[in-house]
VOGU-3710 file (C-alpha; in Angstrom, 3 decimals, decimal comma):
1> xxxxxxxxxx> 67,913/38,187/67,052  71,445/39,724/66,422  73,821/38,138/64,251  77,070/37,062/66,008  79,928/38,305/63,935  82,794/36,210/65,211  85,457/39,025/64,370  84,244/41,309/66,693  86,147/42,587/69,474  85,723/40,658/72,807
11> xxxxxxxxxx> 83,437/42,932/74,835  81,104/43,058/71,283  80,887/39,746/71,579  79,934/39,341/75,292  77,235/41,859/74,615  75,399/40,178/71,538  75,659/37,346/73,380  73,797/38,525/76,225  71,248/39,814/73,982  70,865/36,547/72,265
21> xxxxxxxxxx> 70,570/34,413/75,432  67,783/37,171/76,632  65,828/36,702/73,283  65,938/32,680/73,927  64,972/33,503/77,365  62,110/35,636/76,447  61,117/33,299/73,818  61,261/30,251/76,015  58,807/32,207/78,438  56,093/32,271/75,892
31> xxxxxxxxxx> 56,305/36,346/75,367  57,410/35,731/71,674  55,071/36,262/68,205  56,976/33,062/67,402  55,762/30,618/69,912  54,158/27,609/67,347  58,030/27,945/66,442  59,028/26,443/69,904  57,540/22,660/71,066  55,946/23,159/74,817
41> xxxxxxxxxx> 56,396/20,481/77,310  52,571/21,106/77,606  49,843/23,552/77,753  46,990/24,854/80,172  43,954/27,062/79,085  42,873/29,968/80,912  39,327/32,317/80,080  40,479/36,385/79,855  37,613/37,741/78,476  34,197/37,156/77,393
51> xxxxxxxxxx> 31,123/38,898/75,572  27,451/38,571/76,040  25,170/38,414/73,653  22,051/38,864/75,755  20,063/35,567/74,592  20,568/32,516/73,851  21,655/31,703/70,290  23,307/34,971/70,068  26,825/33,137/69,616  27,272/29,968/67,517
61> xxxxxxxxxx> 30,044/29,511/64,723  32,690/32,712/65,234  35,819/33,582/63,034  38,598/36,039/63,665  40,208/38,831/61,564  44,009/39,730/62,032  44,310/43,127/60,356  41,508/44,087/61,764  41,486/42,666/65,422  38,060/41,928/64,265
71> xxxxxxxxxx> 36,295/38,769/65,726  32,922/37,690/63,702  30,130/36,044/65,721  27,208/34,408/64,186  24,343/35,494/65,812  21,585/32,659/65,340  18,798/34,474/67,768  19,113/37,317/65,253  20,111/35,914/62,055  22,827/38,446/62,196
81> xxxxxxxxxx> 26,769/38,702/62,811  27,616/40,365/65,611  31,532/42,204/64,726  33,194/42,343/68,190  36,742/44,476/68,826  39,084/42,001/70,314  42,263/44,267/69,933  41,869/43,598/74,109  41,020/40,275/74,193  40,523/40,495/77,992
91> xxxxxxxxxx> 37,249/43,384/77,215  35,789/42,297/73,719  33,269/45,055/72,959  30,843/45,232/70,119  31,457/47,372/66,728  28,723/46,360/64,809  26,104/44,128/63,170  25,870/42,505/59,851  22,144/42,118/58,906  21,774/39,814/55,793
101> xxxxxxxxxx> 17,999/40,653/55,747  18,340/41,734/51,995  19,842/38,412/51,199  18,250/35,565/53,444  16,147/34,961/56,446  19,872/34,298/58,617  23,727/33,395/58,758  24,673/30,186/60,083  28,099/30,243/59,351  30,916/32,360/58,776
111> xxxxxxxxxx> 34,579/31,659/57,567  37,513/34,713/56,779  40,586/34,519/54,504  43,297/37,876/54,771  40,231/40,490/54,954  37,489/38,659/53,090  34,612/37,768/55,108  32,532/34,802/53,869  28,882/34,334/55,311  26,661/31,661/54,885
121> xxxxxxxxxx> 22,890/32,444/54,399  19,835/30,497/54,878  16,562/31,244/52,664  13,507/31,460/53,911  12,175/28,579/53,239  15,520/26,643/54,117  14,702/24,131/51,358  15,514/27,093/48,597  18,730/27,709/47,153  20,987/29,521/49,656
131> xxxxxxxxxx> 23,696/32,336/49,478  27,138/32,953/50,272  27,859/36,849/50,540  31,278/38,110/50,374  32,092/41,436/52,739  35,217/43,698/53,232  36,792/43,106/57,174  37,706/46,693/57,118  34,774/48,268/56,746  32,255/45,490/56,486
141> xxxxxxxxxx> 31,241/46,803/53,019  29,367/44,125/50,761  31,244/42,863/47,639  29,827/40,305/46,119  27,393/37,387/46,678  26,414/34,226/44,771  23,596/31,485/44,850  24,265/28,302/46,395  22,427/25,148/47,361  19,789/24,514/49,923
151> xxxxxxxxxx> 20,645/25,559/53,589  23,805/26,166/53,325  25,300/24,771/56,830  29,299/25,106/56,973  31,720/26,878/54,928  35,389/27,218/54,945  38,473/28,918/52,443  40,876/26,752/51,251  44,501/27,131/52,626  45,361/29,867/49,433
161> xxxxxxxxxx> 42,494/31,484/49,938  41,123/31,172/46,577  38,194/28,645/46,767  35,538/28,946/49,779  33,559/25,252/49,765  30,527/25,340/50,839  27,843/22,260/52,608  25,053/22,905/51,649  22,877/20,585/54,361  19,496/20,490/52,313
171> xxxxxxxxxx> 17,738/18,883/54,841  13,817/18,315/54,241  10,930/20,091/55,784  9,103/16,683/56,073  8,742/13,206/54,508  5,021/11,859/52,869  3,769/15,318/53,406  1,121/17,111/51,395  3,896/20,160/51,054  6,772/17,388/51,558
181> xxxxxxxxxx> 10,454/19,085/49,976  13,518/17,050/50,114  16,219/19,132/48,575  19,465/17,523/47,477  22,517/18,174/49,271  25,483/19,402/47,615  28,967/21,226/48,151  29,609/24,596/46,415  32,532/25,272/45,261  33,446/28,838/44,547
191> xxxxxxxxxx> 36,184/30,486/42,825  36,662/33,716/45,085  38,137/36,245/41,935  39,143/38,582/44,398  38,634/42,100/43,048  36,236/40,181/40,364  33,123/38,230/40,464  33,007/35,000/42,250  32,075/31,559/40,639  30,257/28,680/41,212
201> xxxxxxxxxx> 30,464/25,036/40,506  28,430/22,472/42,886  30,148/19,342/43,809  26,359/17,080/44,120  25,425/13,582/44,699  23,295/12,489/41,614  25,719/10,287/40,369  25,282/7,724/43,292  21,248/7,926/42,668  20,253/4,436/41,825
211> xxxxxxxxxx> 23,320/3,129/44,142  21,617/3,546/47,503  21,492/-0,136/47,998  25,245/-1,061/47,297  26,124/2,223/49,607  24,196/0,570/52,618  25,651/-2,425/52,065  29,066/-0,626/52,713  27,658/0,514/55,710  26,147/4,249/54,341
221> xxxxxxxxxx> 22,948/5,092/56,175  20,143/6,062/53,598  17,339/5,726/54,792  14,744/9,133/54,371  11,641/7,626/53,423  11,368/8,166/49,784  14,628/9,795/49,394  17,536/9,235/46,743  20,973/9,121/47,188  21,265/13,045/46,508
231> xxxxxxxxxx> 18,689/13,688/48,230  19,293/11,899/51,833  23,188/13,042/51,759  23,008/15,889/54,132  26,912/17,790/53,728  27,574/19,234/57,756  31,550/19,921/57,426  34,421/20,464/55,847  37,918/20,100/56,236  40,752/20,460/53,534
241> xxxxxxxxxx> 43,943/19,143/52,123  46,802/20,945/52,884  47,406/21,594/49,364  43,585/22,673/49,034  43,016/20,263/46,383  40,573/17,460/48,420  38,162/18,245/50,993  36,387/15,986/53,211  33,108/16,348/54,434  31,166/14,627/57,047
251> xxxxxxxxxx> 27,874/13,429/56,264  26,441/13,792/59,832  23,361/11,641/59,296  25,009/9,174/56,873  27,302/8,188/59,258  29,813/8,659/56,401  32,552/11,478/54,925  32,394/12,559/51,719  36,256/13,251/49,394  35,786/15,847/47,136
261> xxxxxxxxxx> 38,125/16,441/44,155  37,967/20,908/44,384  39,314/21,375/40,521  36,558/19,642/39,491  34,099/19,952/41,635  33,402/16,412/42,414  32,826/14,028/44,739  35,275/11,040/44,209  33,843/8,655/47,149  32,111/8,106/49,975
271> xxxxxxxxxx> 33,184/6,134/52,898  31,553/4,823/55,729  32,368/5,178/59,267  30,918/1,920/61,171  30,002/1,892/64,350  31,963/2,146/67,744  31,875/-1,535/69,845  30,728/0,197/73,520  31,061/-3,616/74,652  35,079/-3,208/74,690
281> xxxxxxxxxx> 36,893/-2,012/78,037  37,308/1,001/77,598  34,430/1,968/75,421  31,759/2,190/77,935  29,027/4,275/78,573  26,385/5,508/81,339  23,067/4,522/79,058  20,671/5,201/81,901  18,664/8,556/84,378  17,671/5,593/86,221
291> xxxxxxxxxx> 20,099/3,651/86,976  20,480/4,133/90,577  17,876/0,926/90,923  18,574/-2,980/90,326  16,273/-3,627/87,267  13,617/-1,417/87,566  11,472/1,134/85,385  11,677/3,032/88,294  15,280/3,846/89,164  16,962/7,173/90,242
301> xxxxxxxxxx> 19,745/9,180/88,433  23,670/7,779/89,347  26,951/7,324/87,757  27,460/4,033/86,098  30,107/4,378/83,114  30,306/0,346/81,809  31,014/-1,261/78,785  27,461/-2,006/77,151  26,527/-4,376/74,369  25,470/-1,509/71,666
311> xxxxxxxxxx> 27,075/-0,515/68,313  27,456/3,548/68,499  27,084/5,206/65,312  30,141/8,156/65,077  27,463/10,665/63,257  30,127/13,494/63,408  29,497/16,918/63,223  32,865/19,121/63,199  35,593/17,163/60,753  39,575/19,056/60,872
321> xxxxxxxxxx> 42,739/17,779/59,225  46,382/17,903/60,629  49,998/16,469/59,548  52,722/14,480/61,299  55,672/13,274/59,721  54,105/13,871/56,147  51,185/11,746/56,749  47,361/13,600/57,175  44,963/12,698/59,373  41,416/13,537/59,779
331> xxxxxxxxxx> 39,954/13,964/63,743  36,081/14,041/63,982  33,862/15,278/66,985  31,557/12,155/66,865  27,658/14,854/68,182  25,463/12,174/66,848  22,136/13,646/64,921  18,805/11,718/64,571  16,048/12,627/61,914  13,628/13,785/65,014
341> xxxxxxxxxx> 12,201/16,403/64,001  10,157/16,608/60,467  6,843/15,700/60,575  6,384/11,948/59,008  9,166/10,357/60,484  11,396/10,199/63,663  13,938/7,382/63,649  14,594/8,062/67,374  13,048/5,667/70,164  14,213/4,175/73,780
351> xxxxxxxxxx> 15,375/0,317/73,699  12,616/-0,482/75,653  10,331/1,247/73,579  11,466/-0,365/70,451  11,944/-3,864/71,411  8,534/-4,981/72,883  9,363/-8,094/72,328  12,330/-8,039/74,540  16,090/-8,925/73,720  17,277/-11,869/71,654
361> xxxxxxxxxx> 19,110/-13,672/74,512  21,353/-15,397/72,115  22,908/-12,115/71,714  22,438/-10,374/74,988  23,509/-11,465/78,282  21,058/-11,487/80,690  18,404/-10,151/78,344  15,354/-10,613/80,544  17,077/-7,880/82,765  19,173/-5,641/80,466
371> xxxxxxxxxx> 15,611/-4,240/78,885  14,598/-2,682/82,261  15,044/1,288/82,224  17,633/0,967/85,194  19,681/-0,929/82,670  19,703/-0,494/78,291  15,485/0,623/78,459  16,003/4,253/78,514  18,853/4,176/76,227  17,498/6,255/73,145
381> xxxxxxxxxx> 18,589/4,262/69,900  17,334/4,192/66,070  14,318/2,497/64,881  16,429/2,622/61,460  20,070/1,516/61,692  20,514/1,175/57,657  17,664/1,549/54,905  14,774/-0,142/56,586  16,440/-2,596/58,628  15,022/-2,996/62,142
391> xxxxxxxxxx> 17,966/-4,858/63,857  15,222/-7,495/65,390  14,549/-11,397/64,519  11,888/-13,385/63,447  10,437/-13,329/66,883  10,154/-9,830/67,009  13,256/-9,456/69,562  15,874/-7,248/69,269  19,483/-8,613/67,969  21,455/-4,977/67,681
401> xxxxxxxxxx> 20,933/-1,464/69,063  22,244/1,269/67,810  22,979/4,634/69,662  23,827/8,095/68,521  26,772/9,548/68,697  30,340/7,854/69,782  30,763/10,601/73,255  34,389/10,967/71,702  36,394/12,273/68,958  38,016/10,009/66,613
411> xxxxxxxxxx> 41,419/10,777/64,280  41,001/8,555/60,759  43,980/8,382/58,133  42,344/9,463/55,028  40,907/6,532/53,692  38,913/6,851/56,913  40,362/4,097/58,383  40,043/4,705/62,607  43,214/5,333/63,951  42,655/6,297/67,451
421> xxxxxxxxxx> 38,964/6,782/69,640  39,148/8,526/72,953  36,743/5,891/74,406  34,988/7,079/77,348  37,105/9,186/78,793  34,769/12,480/78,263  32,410/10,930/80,533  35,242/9,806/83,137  36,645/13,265/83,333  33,508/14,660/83,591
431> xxxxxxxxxx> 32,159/12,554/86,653  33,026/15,113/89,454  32,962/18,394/88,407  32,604/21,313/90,506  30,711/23,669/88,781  28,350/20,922/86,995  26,893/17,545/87,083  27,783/14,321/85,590  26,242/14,669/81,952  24,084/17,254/82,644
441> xxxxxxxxxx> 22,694/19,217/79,873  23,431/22,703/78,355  19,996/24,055/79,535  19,427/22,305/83,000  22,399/21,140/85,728  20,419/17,589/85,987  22,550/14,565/87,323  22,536/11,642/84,330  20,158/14,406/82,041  22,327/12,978/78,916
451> xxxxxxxxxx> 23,039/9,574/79,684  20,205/8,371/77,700  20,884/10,542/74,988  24,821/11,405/73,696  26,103/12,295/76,745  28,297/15,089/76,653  27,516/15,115/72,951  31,259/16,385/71,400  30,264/18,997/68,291  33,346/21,026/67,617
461> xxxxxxxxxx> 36,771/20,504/66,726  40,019/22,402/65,813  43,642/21,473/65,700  47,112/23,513/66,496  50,356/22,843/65,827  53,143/24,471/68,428  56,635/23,318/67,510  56,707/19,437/67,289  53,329/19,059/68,768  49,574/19,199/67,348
471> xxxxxxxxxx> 46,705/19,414/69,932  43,072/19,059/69,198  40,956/21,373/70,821  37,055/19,670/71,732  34,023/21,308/72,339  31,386/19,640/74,613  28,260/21,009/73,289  26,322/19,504/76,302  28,469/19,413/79,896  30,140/22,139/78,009
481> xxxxxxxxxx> 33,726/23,098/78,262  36,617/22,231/76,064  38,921/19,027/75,887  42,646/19,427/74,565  44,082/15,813/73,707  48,082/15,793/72,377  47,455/14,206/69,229  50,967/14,112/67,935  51,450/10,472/67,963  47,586/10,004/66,410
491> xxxxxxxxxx> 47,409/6,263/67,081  47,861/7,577/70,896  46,749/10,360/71,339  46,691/11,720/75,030  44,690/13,897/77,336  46,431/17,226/77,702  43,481/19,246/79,923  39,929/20,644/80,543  38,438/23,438/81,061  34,537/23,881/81,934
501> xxxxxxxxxx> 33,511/27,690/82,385  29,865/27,137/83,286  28,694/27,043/86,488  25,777/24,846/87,432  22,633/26,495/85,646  24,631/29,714/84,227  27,757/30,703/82,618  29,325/29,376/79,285  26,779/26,913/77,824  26,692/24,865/74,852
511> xxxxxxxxxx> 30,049/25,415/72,640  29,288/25,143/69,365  32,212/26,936/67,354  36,255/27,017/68,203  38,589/29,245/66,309  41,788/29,053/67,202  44,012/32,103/66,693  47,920/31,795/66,827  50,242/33,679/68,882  51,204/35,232/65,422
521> xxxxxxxxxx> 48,045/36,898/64,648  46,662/37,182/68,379  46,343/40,758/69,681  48,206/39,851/72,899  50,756/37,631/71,127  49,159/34,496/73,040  47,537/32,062/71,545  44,029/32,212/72,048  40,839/30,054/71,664  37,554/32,037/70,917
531> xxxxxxxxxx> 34,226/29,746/71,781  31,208/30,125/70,770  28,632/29,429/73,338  24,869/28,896/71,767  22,687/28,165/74,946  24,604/31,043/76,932  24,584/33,173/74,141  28,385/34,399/75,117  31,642/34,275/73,334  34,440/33,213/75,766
541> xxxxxxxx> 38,265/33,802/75,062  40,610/31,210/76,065  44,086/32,191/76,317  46,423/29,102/75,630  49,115/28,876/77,932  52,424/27,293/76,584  54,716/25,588/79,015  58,477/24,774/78,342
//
């Protein structure tokens, strides 16, 4: 903008300031690189472009390059990472492919600092040590990699750039097995040494083994047959300080978030989430695909969003970090995960299922009633709410169900204290939509497909900041689509808007990653939001639009 010298003759004057009330003009329109710098009445979302990847899988956790207009997809159908041009963010097209085949058996996540690529690979089997591979932008030339631990899930750079952290999952193959491994999970902690070689310090659990029962007492979930602390701590996300000195990391299946001290590669604590009261107003639920009957087993699919008396764990998946006024707060997409699928133990069953005995009546209203499948029956809950306990009396009958997943996102102060839940408004807003049903799923356009399950299961989360005001961005991994919530007052936060690019049976389906690129470093000076969509196997392009 043109300085105003006040000494100037008149018609000097009335010329810079004409051009300074078109630059405030142009800048108020949104057409500036500096638009964060400016606080928008509001914002809207709009999809300009969008690549295919053929398959599904072929788009999961994406990351974007500025120097290079270079947008990184991971590829999970090929174990690969598919480099896409976005200089026209309206036509990506693809450059090339990273194979990792040397290194691993596949990427499942990648994260980029100023031109340094970070991937994280998977051994074959998962429950060896992993690898984190360093490669140039530019030219996508290897430059380094290192060992890490065991399935290494997430990874992210710290603010500098300096430190990548690493979750390493190490989830098991199977419990009481002959060929049973239960790795320990861990966060790595590398020193990038750019221009050098990288470093690595791991940030485990082993010095809570021999704790696990004071940790469930707190309300941490332990309970892999057989496994220690260390062991059933599964690391799924990370999000850091601004300073990059703490990182906090959800432990998806623990129902808890690790703090990690990053000089020293330690973890400090561990705090619980607790469970979400569904019974409140306002914290409802549809729990049923047959609830279009009065108390049946036999009931047809319908809409029925009520409070319900159940305790949902948060679970979270996707954990991010923003500011106001000086103070941080953490916002969580609250997926919900159950230990389904090794063989020797599955923790997930249906209410009715599990309580054959029926419901403890001092507890539940109505009991004989709520157990039928047009009611709680179908509901899918755990058989294993905290290390062994079965939630039922001495008569057998249940006294507390548990579900997965919260269907919200949560903001916590960082003592993970809950601040704000967004309730059940993902399911309200998602009652009449015209290009899908009510909680259908990512693979199928079935009326009430996920109201037994986690509903329209949130997985991903980022956070921008334009002028005064922060915004979370929320993928819906199953109705699919994206949520935007104002969250710059965090203990009320607000709806902002939604958009859903499936339609029906096709389309964008199953988000899974966000990246968020500012106006600053976006090729069309627009803020955009790049979505990865894993059922679909396309990457969709969001461009955010600012109003004033």
């Amino acid at each position: 903008m043109p300085f105003l010298d006040l000494a100037a003759p008149p018609t000097t004057l009335r010329v810079l300031g004409a051009a300074m009330l078109a630059a405030g003009l142009l800048a108020g329109c949104g057409g500036s690189d500096d638009d964060e710098e400016l606080t928008p009445r509001t914002l809207t979302m709009e999809k300009i472009g969008s690549y295919n990847g053929g398959k599904a899988g072929a788009a999961e956790i994406t990351a974007f390059d500025a120097a290079s207009k270079r947008l990184f997809v991971v590829n999970g159908a090929n174990g690969t990472v598919d480099v896409l041009d976005l200089s026209t963010p309206s036509a990506p097209r693809l450059l090339s492919t990273i194979s990792v085949a040397g290194l691993g058996a596949g990427v499942n996540s990648v994260a980029i600092h100023d031109g340094l690529v970070a991937l994280a690979i998977e051994s074959s089997p998962k429950t060896n040590p992993g690898t984190v591979a360093f490669y140039n932008a530019a030219d996508l030339k290897l430059l380094n990699s290192v060992r890490v631990g065991a399935q290494p899930d997430m990874l992210t750079f710290t603010p500098d750039g300096r430190t990548v952290l690493v979750a390493n999952e190490g989830e098991p193959n199977s419990y009481g097995q002959a060929d049973s491994v239960d790795p320990e999970g861990s966060i790595s902690v590398i020193t990038v040494n750019r221009g050098g070689t990288p470093t690595v310090a791991t940030a485990d659990f082993r010095a809570f083994n021999g704790q696990e029962a004071a940790l469930r007492s707190q309300g941490i979930r332990i309970y892999g047959p057989g496994a220690s602390a260390a062991q059933d701590f599964e690391p799924e996300y990370i999000a850091t300080s601004e300073d990059g000195r703490t990182a906090y990391v959800t432990l998806q299946e623990n129902n808890a978030v690790a703090i990690v001290d990053v000089a020293t590669a330690k973890v400090t604590a561990i705090k619980p989430l607790g469970t979400k009261n569904h019974n409140l107003a306002g914290m409802g639920m549809d729990v049923s695909d047959e609830d279009g009957g009065t108390n049946t087993n036999s009931g047809s699919p319908s809409v029925k969003i009520a409070p319900q008396p159940v305790k949902g764990m948060y679970l979270p998946d996707a954990i991010a970090r923003f500011t106001v006024d000086g103070t941080s707060y953490l916002v969580t997409a609250n997926e919900g995960d159950a230990r389904a699928d090794w063989p020797g133990f599955n923790e997930e069953t249906r209410v009715r299922a599990h309580c054959t005995a029926g419901l403890d009546p001092a507890v539940f209203g109505n009991a004989a009633n709520q157990i039928f499948d047009s009611n709680l029956g179908r509901l899918r809950i755990t058989t294993t709410p905290n290390g062994g306990s079965t939630g039922k009396n001495a008569a057998g009958q249940c006294t507390e169900l548990y579900s997965f997943g919260a269907r919200s996102f949560s903001i916590w102060d960082t003592n993970l204290n809950r601040v704000y839940d967004s309730g059940d408004e993902f399911e309200q807003k998602t009652v009449s939509l015209p290009n899908a049903r009510f909680n259908a799923s990512n693979d199928n356009n079935e009326l009430d497909g996920r109201s037994a399950s986690k509903g329209p299961e949130p997985e991903g989360v980022v956070v921008g900041r334009f002028g005064n005001k922060t915004y979370a961005f929320i993928g819906l991994e199953r109705i699919g689509g994206v949520m935007v919530y104002d969250v710059s007052k965090p203990a009320a936060a607000s709806f902002v808007t939604y958009l859903n690019s499936r339609t029906n049976d096709t389309g964008d389906r199953g988000p899974e990653g966000l990246t968020l690129i500012p106006a600053k470093q976006s090729p069309n000076n627009k803020p955009l939001l790049v979505v990865g969509n894993e059922t679909s196997g396309t990457t969709a392009i969001l461009q955010i639009n600012l109003s004033y």
